[in-house]
C-alpha positions in Angstrom: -135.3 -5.0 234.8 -134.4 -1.7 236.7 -134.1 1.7 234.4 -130.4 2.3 234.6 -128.6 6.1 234.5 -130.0 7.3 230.9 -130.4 4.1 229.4 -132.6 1.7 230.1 -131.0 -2.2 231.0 -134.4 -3.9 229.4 -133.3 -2.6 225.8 -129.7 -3.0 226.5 -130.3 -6.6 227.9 -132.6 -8.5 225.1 -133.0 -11.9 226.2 -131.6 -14.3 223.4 -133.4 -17.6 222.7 -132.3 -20.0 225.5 -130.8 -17.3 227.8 -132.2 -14.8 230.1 -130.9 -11.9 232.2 -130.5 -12.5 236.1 -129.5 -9.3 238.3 -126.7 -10.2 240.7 -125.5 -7.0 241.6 -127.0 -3.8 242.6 -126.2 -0.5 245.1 -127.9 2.6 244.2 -126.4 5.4 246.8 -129.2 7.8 245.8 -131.7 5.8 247.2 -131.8 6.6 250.7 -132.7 3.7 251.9 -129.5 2.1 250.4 -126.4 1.3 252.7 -122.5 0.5 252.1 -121.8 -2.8 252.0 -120.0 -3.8 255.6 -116.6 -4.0 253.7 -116.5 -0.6 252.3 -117.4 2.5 253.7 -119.9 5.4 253.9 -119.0 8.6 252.4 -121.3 11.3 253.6 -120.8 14.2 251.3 -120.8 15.6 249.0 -122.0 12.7 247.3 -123.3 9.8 249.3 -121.4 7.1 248.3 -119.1 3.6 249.2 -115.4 3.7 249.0 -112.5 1.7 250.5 -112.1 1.6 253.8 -108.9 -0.4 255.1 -105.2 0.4 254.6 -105.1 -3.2 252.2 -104.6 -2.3 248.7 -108.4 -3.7 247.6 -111.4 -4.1 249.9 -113.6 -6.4 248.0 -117.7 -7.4 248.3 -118.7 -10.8 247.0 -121.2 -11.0 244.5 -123.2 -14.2 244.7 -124.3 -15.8 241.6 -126.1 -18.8 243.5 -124.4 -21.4 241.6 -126.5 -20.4 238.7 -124.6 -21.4 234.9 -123.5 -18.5 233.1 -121.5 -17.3 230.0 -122.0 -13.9 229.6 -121.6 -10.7 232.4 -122.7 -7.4 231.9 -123.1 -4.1 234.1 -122.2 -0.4 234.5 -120.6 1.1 237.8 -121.0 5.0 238.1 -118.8 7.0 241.1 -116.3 9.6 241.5 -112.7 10.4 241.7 -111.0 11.6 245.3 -107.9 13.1 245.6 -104.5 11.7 243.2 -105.9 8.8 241.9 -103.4 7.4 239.0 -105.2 5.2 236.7 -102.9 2.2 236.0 -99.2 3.8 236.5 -98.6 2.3 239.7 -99.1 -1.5 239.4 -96.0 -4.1 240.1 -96.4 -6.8 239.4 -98.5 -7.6 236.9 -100.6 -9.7 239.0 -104.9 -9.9 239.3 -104.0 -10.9 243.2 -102.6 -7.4 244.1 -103.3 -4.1 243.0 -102.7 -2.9 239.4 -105.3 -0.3 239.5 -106.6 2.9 241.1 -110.5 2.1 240.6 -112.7 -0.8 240.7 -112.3 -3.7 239.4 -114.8 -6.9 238.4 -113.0 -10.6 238.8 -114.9 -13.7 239.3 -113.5 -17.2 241.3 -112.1 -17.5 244.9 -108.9 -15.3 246.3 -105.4 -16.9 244.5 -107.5 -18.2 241.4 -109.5 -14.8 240.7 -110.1 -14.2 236.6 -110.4 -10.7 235.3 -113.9 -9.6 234.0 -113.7 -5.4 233.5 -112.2 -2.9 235.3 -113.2 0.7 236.0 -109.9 3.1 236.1 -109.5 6.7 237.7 -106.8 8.9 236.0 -105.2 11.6 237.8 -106.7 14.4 236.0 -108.4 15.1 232.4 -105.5 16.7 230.9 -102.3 14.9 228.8 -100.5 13.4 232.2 -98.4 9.9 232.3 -100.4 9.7 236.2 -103.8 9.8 233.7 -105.9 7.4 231.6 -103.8 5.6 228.9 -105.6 7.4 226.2 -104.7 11.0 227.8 -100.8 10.0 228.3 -101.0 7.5 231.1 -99.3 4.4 231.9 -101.4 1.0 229.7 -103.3 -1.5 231.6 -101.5 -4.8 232.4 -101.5 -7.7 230.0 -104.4 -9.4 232.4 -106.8 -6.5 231.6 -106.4 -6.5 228.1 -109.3 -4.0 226.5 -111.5 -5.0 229.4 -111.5 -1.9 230.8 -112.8 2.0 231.0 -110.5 4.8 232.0 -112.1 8.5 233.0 -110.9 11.4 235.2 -112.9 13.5 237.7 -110.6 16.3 238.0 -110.3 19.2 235.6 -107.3 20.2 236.5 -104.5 21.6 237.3 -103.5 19.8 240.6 -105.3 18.3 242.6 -106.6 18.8 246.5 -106.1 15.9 249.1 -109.0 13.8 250.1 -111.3 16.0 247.7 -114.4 13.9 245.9 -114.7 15.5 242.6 -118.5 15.7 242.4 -118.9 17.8 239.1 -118.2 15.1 236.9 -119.2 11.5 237.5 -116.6 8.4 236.4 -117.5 6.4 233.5 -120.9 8.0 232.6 -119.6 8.5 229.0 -120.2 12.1 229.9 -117.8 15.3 229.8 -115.6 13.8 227.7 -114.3 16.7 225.8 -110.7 17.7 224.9 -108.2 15.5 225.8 -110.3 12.6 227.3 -112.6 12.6 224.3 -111.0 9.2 222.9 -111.7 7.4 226.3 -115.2 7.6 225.4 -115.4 6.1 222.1 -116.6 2.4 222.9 -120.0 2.1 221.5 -121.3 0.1 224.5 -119.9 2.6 227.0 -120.7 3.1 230.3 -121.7 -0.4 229.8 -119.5 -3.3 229.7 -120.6 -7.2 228.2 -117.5 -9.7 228.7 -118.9 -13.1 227.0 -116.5 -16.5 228.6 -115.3 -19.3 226.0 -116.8 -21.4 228.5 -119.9 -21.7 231.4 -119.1 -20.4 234.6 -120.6 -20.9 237.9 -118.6 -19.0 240.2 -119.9 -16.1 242.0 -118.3 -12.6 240.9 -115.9 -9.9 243.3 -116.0 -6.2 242.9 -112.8 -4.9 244.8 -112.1 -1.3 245.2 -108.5 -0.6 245.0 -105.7 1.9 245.3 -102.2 2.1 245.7 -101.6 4.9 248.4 -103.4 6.3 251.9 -106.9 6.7 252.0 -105.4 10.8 253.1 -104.7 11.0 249.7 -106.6 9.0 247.5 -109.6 7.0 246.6 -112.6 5.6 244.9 -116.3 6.3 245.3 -118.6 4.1 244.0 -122.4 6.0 244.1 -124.1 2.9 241.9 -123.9 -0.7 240.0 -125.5 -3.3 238.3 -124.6 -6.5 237.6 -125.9 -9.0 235.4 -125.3 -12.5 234.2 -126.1 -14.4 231.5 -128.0 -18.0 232.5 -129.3 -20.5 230.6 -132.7 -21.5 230.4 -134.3 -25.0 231.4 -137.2 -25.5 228.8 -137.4 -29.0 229.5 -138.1 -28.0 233.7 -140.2 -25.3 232.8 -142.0 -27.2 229.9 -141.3 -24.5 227.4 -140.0 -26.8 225.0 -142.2 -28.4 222.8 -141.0 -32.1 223.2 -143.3 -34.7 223.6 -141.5 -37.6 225.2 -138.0 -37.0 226.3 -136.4 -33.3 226.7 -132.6 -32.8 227.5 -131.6 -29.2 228.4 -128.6 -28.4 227.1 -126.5 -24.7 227.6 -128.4 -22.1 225.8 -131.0 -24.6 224.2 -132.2 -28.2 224.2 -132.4 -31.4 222.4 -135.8 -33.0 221.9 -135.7 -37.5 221.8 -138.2 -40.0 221.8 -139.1 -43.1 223.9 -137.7 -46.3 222.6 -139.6 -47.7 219.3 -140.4 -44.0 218.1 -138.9 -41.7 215.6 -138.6 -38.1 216.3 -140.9 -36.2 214.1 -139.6 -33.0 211.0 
């Protein structure tokens, strides 16, 4: 797996028995040989990175899974703040379909059936503000993001300065986290994000940039992501499993039988 920002994804990502980590999901702006996907755009400088483009409150890029069986999705996104964004003050209604968030946000299944994963928030500024993160005075997420979710400000403060990208301190690096934002940071697992389904899923994931106001005055810039899932492992295709006679995969493991007249063997 690919060395991530300061931590590497291969110790991060241990395989479990029966599992194994696929990458779905990848954009590393500081590669030059990257490019914005077609429905965001290019921002030049002075970081080069992908933010919204249209005047629609999200612009979203697909992320296939290849109709691949999963439980379990991880990842980290890393990017900055430009201009006023407000973390989650200005969402009505309360709805996964329309915005409820100035950042980016992770949801898997088709437009009008989307289910939240994690989102990634942008608070105004660092300081105690009801336009910040929720755990520097701002507004709490909706009841459909839950604790999913990782709140950090670019801008020191005071003010802020229209269509600027605040490049001294990247979102949701789990760094520069002092003073009033020092609480957003305390997830263990931070920058990272693991959200683990009651069920198998197969649907392919979204990752939608959104804010509520112009792109004169605000938006998000995402410099990097990864994205993981969770599959299960075939033993019985790939012969892994140890059965002699008949092998029957099942999700995480499998279940070794026998041929008729035989006993399976302790």
């Amino acid at each position: 797996l690919k060395m991530a920002y300061g931590r590497s994804t291969s110790s991060f990502l241990a395989n479990a028995p029966g599992w194994e980590w696929k990458m779905v999901g990848y954009l590393d702006m500081t590669d030059p040989t990257q490019q914005c996907p077609d429905s965001w755009q290019k921002i030049p400088s002075p970081r080069l990175s992908c933010g919204k483009k249209s005047a629609a409150p999200c612009d979203s890029l697909n992320i296939s899974t290849s109709g691949a069986s999963y439980q379990t999705v991880c990842g980290r996104f890393r990017g900055y703040q430009v201009g006023s964004t407000d973390g989650f003050y200005n969402y009505v209604p309360q709805t996964i379909e329309t915005y409820y968030v100035d950042g980016v946000t992770v949801t898997y299944g088709l437009p009008a059936s989307r289910h939240h994963v994690y989102t990634y928030a942008a608070g105004f500024i660092e300081t105690y503000d009801a336009y910040s993160c929720p755990c520097t005075g701002g507004k709490a997420p909706p009841l459909l993001v839950g604790s999913d979710y990782y709140c950090e400000s670019g801008n020191p403060g005071p003010g802020y300065v229209l269509t600027q990208l605040y490049s001294s301190d990247v979102l949701w690096d789990r760094q520069q986290c002092g003073g009033n934002e020092g609480t957003c940071c305390n997830p263990p697992d931070l920058p990272w994000f693991c959200k683990t389904f009651p069920n198998p899923i197969s649907e392919d994931l979204e990752v939608r940039i959104c804010t509520d106001e112009s792109l004169d005055n605000e938006n998000v810039a995402i410099e990097s992501f990864e994205l993981y899932i969770q599959v299960d492992i075939n033993e019985c295709v790939l012969g892994t499993s140890g059965c002699t006679q008949r092998c029957n995969n099942t999700i995480g493991s499998y279940i070794c039988s026998c041929n008729t007249r035989y006993n399976l063997g302790v």
